[in-house]
N, C-alpha and C positions, 0 to 999 in steps of 0.2 A: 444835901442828900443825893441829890443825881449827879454830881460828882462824884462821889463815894460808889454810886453803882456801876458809873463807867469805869473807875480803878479799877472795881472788886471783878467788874465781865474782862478785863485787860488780863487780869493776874489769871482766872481759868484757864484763859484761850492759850497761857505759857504755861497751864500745867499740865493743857492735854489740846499738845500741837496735832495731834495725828486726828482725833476726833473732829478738833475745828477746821484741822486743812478739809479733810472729807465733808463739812456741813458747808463750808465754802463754797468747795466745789462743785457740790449738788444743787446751792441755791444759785449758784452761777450761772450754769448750765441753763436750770429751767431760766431765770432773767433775763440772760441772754438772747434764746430762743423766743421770751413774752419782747421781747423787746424788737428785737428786727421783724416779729409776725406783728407785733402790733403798729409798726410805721410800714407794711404791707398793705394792711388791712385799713387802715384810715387813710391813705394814698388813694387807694382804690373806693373808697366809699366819699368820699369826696371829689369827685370828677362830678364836673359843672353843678355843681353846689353852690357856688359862688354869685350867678347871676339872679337880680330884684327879682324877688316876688315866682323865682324859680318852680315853686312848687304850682305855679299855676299857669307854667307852660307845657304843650303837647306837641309830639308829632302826631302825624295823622300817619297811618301805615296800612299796609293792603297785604290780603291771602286771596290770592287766587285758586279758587275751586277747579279742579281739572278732572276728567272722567280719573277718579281710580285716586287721585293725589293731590295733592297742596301745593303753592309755591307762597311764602311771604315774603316780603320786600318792605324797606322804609322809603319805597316809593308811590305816586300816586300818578293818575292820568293827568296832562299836563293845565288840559282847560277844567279840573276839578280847583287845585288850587288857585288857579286864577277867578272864578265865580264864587269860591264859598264865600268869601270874606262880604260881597253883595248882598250876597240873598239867607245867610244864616246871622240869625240875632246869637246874642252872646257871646260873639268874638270881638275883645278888646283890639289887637294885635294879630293879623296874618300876615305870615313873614316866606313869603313860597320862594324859592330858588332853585336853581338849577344845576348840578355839579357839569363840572366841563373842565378835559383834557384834550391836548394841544399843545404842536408844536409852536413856539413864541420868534418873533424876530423884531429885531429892531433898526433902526437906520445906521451905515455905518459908512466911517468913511470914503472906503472904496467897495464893501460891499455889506448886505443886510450882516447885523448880528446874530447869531439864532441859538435857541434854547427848544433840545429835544423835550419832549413826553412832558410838557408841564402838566404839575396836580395843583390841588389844591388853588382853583380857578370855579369861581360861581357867579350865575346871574342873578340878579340882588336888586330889589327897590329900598329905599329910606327904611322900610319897616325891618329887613332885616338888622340893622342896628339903633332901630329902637327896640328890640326883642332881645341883643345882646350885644353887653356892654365891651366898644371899643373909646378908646380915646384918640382925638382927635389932634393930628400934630399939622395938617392943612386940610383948609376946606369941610365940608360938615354934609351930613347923608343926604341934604337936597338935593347932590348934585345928582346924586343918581336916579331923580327922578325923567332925566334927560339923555334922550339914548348918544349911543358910542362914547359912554364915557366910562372910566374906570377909575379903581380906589385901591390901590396899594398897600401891603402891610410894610413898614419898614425896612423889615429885612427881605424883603420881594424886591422894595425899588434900589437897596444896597444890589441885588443881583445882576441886576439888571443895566443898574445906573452907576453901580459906584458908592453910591453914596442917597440919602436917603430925601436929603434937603436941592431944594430948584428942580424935581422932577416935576412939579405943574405944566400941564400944556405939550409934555414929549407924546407920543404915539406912538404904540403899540401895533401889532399886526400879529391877530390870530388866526392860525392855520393860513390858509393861501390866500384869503382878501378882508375879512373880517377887522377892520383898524379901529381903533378905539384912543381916545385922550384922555390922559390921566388930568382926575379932576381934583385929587385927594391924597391925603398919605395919613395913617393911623396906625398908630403902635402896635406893635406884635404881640398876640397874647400869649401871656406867658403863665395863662393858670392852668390849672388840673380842670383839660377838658378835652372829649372827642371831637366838638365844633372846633378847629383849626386851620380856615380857607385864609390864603395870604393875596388875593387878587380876587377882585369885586365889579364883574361888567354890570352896567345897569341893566335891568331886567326888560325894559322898552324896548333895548335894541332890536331885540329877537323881531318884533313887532312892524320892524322897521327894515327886514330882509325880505327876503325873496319871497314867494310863496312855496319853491322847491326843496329853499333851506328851511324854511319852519316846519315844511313836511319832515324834513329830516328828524325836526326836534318833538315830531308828535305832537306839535302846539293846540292842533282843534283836535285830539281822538280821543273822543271821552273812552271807547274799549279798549286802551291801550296803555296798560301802566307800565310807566316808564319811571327805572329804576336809577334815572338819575334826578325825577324831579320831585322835589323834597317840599312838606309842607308844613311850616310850626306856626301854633297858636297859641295867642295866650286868653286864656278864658276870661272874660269878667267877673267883678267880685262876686258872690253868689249865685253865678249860673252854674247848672250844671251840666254836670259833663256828657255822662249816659245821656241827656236831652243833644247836647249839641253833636254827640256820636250819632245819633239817630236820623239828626236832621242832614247829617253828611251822607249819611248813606241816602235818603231819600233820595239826594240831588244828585247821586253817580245811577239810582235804580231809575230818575227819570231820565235821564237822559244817554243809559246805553242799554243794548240788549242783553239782560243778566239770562235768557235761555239758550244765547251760544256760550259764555263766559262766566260763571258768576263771581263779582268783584266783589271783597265784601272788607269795609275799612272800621280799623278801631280807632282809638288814641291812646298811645302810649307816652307816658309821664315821664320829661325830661330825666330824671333820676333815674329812669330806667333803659335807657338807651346805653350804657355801658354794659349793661348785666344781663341784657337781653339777647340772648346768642340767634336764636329764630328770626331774628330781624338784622339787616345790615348796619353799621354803625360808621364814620366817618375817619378811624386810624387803625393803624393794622392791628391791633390789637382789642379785642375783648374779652372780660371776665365772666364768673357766674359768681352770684352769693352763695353756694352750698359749697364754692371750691375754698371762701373768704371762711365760712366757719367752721368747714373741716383743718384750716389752718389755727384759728383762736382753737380748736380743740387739739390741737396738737401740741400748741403751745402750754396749755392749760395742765397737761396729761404729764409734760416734762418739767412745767413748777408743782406739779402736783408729787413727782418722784423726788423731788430734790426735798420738798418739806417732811414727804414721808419721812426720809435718812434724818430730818433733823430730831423729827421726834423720835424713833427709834433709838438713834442713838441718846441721847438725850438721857430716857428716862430710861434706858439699859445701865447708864453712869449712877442713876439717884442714889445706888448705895453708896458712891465715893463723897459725895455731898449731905452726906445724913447727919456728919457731925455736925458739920458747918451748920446746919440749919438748925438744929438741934441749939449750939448756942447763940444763935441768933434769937431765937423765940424765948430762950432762957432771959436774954439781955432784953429783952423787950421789942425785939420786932411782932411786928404782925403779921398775917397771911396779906391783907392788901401790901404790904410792903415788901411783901418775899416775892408777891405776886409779877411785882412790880420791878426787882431787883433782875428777876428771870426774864421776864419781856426785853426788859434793856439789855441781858446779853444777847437774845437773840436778834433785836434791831441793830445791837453793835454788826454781826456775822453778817445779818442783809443786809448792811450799810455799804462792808466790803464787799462784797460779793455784787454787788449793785454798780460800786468804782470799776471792779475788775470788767464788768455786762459792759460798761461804758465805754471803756477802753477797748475792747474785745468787740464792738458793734462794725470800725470802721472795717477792719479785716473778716467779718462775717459778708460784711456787704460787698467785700472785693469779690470774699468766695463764691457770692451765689448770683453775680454780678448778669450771667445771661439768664438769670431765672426771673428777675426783680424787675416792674418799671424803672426805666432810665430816670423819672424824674425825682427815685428817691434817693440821698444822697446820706452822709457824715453831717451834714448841717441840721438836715432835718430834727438831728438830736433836741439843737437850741431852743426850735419853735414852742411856744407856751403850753400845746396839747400836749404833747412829748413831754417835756419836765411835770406837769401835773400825774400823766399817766407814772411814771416811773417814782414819783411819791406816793403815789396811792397804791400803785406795785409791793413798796418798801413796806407800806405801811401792812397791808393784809397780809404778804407772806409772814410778819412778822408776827401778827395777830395767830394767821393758819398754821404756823411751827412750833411758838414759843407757848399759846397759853396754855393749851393740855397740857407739858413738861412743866409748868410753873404750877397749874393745880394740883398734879402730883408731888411733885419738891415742898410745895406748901403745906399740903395738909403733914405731913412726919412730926408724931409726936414727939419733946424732947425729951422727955423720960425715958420711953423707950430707946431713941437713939442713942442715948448717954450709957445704955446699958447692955450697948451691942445687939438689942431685940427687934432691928428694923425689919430683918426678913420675916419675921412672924410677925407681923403688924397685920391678924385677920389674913382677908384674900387679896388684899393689895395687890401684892406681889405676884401675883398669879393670878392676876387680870390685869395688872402690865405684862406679863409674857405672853399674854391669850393675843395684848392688843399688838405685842409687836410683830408677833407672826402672822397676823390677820393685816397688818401692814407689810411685811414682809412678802404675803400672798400676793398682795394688791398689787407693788410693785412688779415683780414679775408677768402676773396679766396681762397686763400694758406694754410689756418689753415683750413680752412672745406674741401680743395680737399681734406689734407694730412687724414682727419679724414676719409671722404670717400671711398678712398685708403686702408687706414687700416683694414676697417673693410671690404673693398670686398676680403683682399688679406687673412683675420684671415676666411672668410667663405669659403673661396675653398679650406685654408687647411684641414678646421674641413669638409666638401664636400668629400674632397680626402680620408681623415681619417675615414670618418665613411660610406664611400658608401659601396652598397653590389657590393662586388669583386667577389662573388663570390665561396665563400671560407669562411671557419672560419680561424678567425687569429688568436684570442685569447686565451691564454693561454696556447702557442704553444711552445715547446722549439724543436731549430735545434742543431743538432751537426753533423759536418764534421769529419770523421773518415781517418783515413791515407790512399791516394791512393797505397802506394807501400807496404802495409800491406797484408799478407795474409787474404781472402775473409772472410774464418771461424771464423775470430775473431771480424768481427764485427757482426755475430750473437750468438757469446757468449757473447759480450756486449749485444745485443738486448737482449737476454733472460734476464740477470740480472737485466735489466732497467726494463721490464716486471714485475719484482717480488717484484718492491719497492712499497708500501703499497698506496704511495701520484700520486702514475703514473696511470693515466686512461685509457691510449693504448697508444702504442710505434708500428712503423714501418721502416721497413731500404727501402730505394730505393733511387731516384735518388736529383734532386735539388726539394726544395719547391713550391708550383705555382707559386709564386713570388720572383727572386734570381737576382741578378746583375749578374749572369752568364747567359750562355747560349749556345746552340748548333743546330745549323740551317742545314736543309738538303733540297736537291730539290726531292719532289714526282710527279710521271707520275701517268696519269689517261687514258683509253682509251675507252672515251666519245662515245655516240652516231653520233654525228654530226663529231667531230675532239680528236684527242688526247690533253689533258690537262697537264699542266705541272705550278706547284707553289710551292714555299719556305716555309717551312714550322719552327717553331721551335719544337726541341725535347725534350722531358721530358720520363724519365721511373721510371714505379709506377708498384702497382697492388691494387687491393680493400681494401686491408686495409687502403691502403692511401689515399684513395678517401673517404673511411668510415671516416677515423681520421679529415681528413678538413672539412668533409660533401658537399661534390661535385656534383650538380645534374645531373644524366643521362636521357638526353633525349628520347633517344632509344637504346633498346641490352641492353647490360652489360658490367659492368669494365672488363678490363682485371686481369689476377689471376696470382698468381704465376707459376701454374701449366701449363699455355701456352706456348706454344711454341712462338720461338722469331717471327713468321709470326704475332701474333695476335697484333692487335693495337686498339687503342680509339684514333677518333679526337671530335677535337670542332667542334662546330654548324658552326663559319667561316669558317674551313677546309670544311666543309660538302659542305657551299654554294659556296665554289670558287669550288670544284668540280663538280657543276651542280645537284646538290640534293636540290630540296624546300623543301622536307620531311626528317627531320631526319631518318625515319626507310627507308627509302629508301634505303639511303646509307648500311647499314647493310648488310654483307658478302659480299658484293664488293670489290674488289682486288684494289690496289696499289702498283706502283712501289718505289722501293727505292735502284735507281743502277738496278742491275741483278735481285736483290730480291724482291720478291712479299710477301705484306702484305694483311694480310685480315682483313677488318673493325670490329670488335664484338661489339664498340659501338661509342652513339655521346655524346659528353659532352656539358652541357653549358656553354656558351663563362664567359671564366674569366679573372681577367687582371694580366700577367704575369708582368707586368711593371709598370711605375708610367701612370701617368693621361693624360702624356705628348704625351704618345704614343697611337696608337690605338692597337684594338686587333686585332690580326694575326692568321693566320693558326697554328692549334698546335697539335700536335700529340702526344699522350704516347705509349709507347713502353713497351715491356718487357725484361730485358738482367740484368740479375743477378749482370755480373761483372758491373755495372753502379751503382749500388748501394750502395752508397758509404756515405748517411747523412741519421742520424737517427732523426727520426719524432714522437715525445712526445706529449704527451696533457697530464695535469696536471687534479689531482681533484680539483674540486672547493676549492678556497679559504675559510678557518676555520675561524671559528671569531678573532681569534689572529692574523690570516694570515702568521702564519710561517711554514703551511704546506709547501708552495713552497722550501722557505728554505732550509728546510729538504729534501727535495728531490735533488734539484742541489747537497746539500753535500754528498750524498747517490750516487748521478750518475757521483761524480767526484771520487769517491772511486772506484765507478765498474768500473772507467776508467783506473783507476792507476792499478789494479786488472791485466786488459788487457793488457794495452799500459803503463808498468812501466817507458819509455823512453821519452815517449809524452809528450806534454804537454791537458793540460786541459782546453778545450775552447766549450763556448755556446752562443745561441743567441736569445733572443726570438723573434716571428716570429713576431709576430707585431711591437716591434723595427728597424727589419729589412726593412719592409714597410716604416717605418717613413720616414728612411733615403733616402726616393727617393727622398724627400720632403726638405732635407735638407734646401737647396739653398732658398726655401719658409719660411722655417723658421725664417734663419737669416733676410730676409727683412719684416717680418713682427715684430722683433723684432724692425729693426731699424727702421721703418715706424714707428710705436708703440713710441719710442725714440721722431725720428722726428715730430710726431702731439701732443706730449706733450711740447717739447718747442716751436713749432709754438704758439701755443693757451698760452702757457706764455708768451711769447713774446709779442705775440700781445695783451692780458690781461692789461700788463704790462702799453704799451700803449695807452689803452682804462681809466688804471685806472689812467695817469697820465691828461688823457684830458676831465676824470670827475672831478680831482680836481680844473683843472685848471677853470673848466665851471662852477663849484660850488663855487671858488672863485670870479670870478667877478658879478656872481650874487647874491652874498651873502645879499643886501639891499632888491633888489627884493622878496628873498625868506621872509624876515622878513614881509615885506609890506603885502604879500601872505598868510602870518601866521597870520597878523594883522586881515586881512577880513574876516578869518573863515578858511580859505586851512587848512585842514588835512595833515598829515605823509605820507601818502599814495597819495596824490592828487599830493605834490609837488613830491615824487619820479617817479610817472611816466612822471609827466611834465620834469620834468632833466632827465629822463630816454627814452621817448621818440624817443628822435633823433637819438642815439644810437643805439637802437634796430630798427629803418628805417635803417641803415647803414648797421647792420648783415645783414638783412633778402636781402637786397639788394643783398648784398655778397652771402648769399644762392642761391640766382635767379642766379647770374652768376655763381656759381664754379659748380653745378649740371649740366648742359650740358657739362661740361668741363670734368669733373670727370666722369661722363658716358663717352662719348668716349674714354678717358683714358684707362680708365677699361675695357671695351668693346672690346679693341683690345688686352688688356697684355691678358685675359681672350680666345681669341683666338688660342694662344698657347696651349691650352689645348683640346683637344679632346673631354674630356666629362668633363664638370665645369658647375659649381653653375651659378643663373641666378644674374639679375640685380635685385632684387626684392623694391618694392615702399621703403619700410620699413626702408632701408640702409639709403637711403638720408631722410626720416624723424626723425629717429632716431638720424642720426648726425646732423639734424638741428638743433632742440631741444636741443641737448647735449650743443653744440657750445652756443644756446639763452642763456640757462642754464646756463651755465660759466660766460657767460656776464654779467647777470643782478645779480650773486651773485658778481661779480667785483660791477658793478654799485653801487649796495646795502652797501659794504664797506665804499662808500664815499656819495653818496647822504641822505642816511637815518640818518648817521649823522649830514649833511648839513640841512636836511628838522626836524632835532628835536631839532638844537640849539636854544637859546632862542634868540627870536628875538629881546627881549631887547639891547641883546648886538649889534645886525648889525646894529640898526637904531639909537643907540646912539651916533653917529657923525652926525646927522642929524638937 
């Protein structure tokens, strides 16, 4: 018998090639898209999933209260996580470390080996691998219960050594005296996880330096969280959590002053340190869960359109199949067995369509290859989650297309079919054409939100891109010069870069107006009425740099070089949290910062240190030599060849080598730098962009399959209509018609939908683009647009054949 039904769905699929190519390609499409979003999505929800008893490990994490503002970190004060583990019950496991960056050297044979800017370096006791799981290729975590000694990942002592094997007993030299013996070597992890440190000093050493260098490391400053020292626990069985959050905070409220600072720590759950954007995380990348399920709805939305077309078309055909079924019920079938026959051709079509996803997955992954974690690959397909998903895939679409078309196809009586009376079979027939236009509607929806979408999300980034910040951006190059460099030598870089012929003006001072860094200080004011007191962020410049970006001053003047480090510039929002309507107001008025008093020389206009996401804040520039540490280029305008620029990076990577012959050689231009706030905007406007081109094929697909079909059975009509006089043009829009009622309908509902939508993602943003008329006319039109060049494919040949031929069976 199920043989018989895979013949009998074979022999269809060759009677009505154009139907199945089109049901194919719609369940394809959406499979396609469930498929490379779903090895996305479980990629990403699986980081550090993997280690024992996971769900009952924490970091501890800190927000710092500041007059006016927040700061959070997944840092803690250093002698917190060194005490709690003493004095707080229900901690199984505290695993505290330290991250640390440094340059590396080694012994060599005529001179040190050396390894700039190493990452991924921490200090670490036994507990940190008893809390997560490495294996052991020598020696075991005791060692590091023993200071100057160190434990390498594999591919760290490969770096370093060659090779991974006999590195026992070599020494290491961190930064300029710091040496340490390798005690250990342990395999490289290689699972889906943000903890990825390859170099493990034991955690004692520190203990066992200076008193100046552990000053360095903030080792005894309970008020002073330090965002490189990390602290995870793992709870005991049945303790709770809220209790042990509690008792951590007691132990940072006893022992610092929470009425200059207030510190205030929670614990965040290993599973949620990927997805937690407010908090720092440990590799350059972080996710959110709302971005993970606007993507399964995305995918959801384009298997949703591909099933639509199946049913539509489907049960648009039932009259060409009414014989068929008619004597099958005659010969003795049943409804379960009709039911049955239909389900299996529609699992045959998702079977294919599933081959083709399959095939089609590794070249999806090429395409979106800078959008996607590196760790997802073509193999990923193999893994056992993956084949289950994509049978359960097969199995539902086939459920969600086939059985409405099979309880339709089933119930046809055979009397009546046998007797030509299917179309009058009651209201059947005309609550399939209700449901296919009400799926027809549906379709489109979804293709003009996605369109909608698109283009609100492609306008707030060109919004973001192109508003006045503030600042000139363009044509800006930054370089970061070595902080542990003597001062002097990055104004003998400055002057050289000064004298390249393609440089328009160069300055040294501190971060750009807009940097991913940053440095926040609390200033006192002492007001008229009360004392003021607000957070401020720091930046230090002097006029040249304010000349270089072109930075408007509202009252006073830039600060110079030549001031003293009392002289400061704020912005027009510093001005107004401290009680000035008038910029000049403010002017030589004192401010505190600590003990030290500045004096205002001028007020800047508010500019945006950040992306769009953020507002603007109080901000203050300073003056202090040693802070000067990135030099600030503007290029001459670009030459009609446009290889002036060229020639300059390779002119100012000369004068770099010149300086810093040990360095290496890095730049950035400052507008690129902007870009990247935007990142995250980007990729979803790519794949929104993706998503509304296969929606609107999709659903093209079948609009064009249920004009052919509507051009087929009216094909006598049309002849008749050609007989009387009808025009090319008269009969296309009569077949074209009802179709375009269907869009525009579609238009009416997705635009209050797609406004609100938009209306609220667009809230996230502080200062963004508006809703404006032109969005939702434009993609109205677009979408019409597409339609009726669909339509036109199949009617206007429909309405030019000669009607000779359709009425000659007449």
């Amino acid at each position: 018998m199920l043989k018989n039904y895979f013949k009998t769905a074979l022999r269809n699929f060759g009677r009505n090639k154009i139907f199945s190519f089109i049901n194919v390609s719609g369940l394809a499409i959406g499979i396609s898209a469930s498929l490379v979003i779903y090895m996305i999505v479980s990629y990403e929800f699986s980081y550090d999933t993997y280690e024992k008893d996971g769900d009952r490990i924490y970091r501890v994490v800190t927000e710092m209260q500041f007059p006016g503002s927040a700061f959070k970190t997944g840092g803690v004060p250093v002698p917190l996580a060194v005490t709690a583990k003493k004095v707080i019950s229900g901690i199984e496991i505290a695993a505290p470390f330290y991250e640390y960056g440094t340059d590396v050297s080694l012994p060599g044979k005529t001179a040190p080996v050396k390894f700039k800017n190493q990452e991924k370096i921490i200090f670490a006791d036994d507990n940190y691998f008893k809390l997560f799981n490495y294996t052991w290729v020598n020696g075991n975590a005791t060692v590091l219960n023993t200071p100057f000694k160190v434990v390498l990942t594999e591919s760290r002592a490969k770096q370093y050594f060659g090779t991974s094997a006999n590195v026992v007993g070599k020494v290491i030299t961190y930064g300029d005296s710091l040496k340490a013996t390798v005690a250990g070597v342990v395999k490289t992890n290689t699972e889906v996880s943000d903890i990825k440190f390859e170099e493990f000093i034991s955690f004692s050493t520190v203990d066992n330096l200076s008193a100046d260098v552990k000053g360095n490391f903030g080792w005894d400053e309970w008020g002073s969280v330090n965002s490189a020292m990390h602290y995870f626990i793992k709870v005991s069985k049945g303790a709770s959590v809220p209790q042990i959050e509690k008792r951590v905070q007691a132990l940072q409220n006893k022992n610092s002053d929470q009425s200059k600072l207030k510190v205030l720590h929670s614990m965040q759950a290993l599973k949620d340190i990927h997805f937690d954007t407010e908090y720092d995380n440990y590799s350059e990348r972080q996710n959110q869960r709302t971005v993970m399920y606007g993507l399964l709805a995305v995918a959801a939305f384009l298997l949703l359109l591909g099933c639509i077309n199946f049913i539509n078309l489907t049960t648009s055909q039932a009259t060409q199949r009414a014989k068929e079924i008619g004597i099958r019920k005659t010969m003795g079938s049943t409804k379960k067995q009709l039911v049955l026959q239909f389900l299996t051709e529609t699992f045959v079509l998702t079977l294919i369509a599933a081959i083709i996803s399959v095939l089609a997955a590794p070249l999806l992954l090429k395409l979106f290859a800078s959008y996607i974690p590196q760790g997802i690959s073509f193999n990923l397909i193999t893994q056992p989650h993956v084949i289950v998903f994509m049978v359960l895939l097969i199995l539902a679409v086939s459920l969600l297309s086939g059985f409405y078309p099979a309880l339709v196809l089933s119930q046809f009586k055979p009397i009546a079919v046998l007797k030509n009376q299917v179309l009058n079979m009651g209201g059947g027939s005309s609550r399939r054409t209700v449901l296919r236009k009400s799926l027809t509607v549906a379709q489109f929806v979804i293709a003009q939100f996605f369109i909608i979408g698109t283009i609100i999300v492609s306008k707030q980034i060109h919004y973001a891109l192109n508003a006045n910040l503030g600042y000139k951006k363009d044509a800006i190059i930054n370089i970061e010069t070595p902080w542990n460099e003597n001062s002097d030598k990055r104004f003998v870089l400055l002057n050289k870069i000064k004298a390249i012929p393609e440089v328009q003006m160069a300055t040294l001072a501190g971060y750009a107006p807009a940097a991913s860094g940053m440095s926040k200080s609390t200033l006192g004011f002492a007001g008229d009425k009360k004392d003021i007191e607000i957070t401020v962020e720091m930046k230090y410049a002097d006029s040249a740099y304010f000349a270089l970006y072109n930075m408007k001053l509202l009252a006073g003047r830039y600060t110079r070089l030549a001031d003293s480090a009392r002289a400061c510039l704020i912005n027009n929002t510093c001005a107004k949290a401290l009680g000035f309507t008038n910029p000049a107001s403010a002017i030589g008025q004192n401010i505190n910062k600590g003990n030290i008093k500045k004096q205002i020389v001028g007020v800047l206009a508010d500019v945006h240190t950040k992306s769009m996401h953020s507002i603007i804040e109080p901000l203050v520039y300073g003056v202090k030599e040693d802070n000067y540490a990135t030099l600030h280029i503007a290029l001459q305008p670009r030459n009609e060849d446009g290889n002036n620029w060229k020639v300059a990076v390779a002119k100012m990577g000369a004068a770099w080598k010149q300086v810093y012959p040990d360095e290496t050689f890095a730049y950035q231009f400052f507008d690129d730098s902007i870009a990247k706030f935007y990142a995250a905007e980007q990729s979803t406007s790519v794949l929104l962009t993706w998503a509304t081109g296969l929606a609107i094929f999709i659903s093209c697909l079948g609009l064009l399959g249920l004009a052919i079909y509507t051009t087929n059975q009216r094909t006598k009509e049309i002849g008749v209509r050609k007989v009387l006089g009808a025009t090319v043009q008269q009969i296309v829009l009569l077949l074209s018609k009802d179709f375009v009622q269907l869009i525009i309908l579609a238009f009416v509902i997705a635009v209050p939908l797609a406004w609100w939508a938009m209306h609220n993602w667009l809230q996230a943003y502080p200062y963004h683009t508006t809703l404006s008329w032109w969005v939702f006319a434009v993609s109205g039109v677009l979408l019409v647009t597409v339609a009726f060049i669909v339509l036109g494919l199949r009617t206007i040949k429909a309405a030019s054949a000669n009607p000779v031929k359709s009425l000659r069976s007449e």
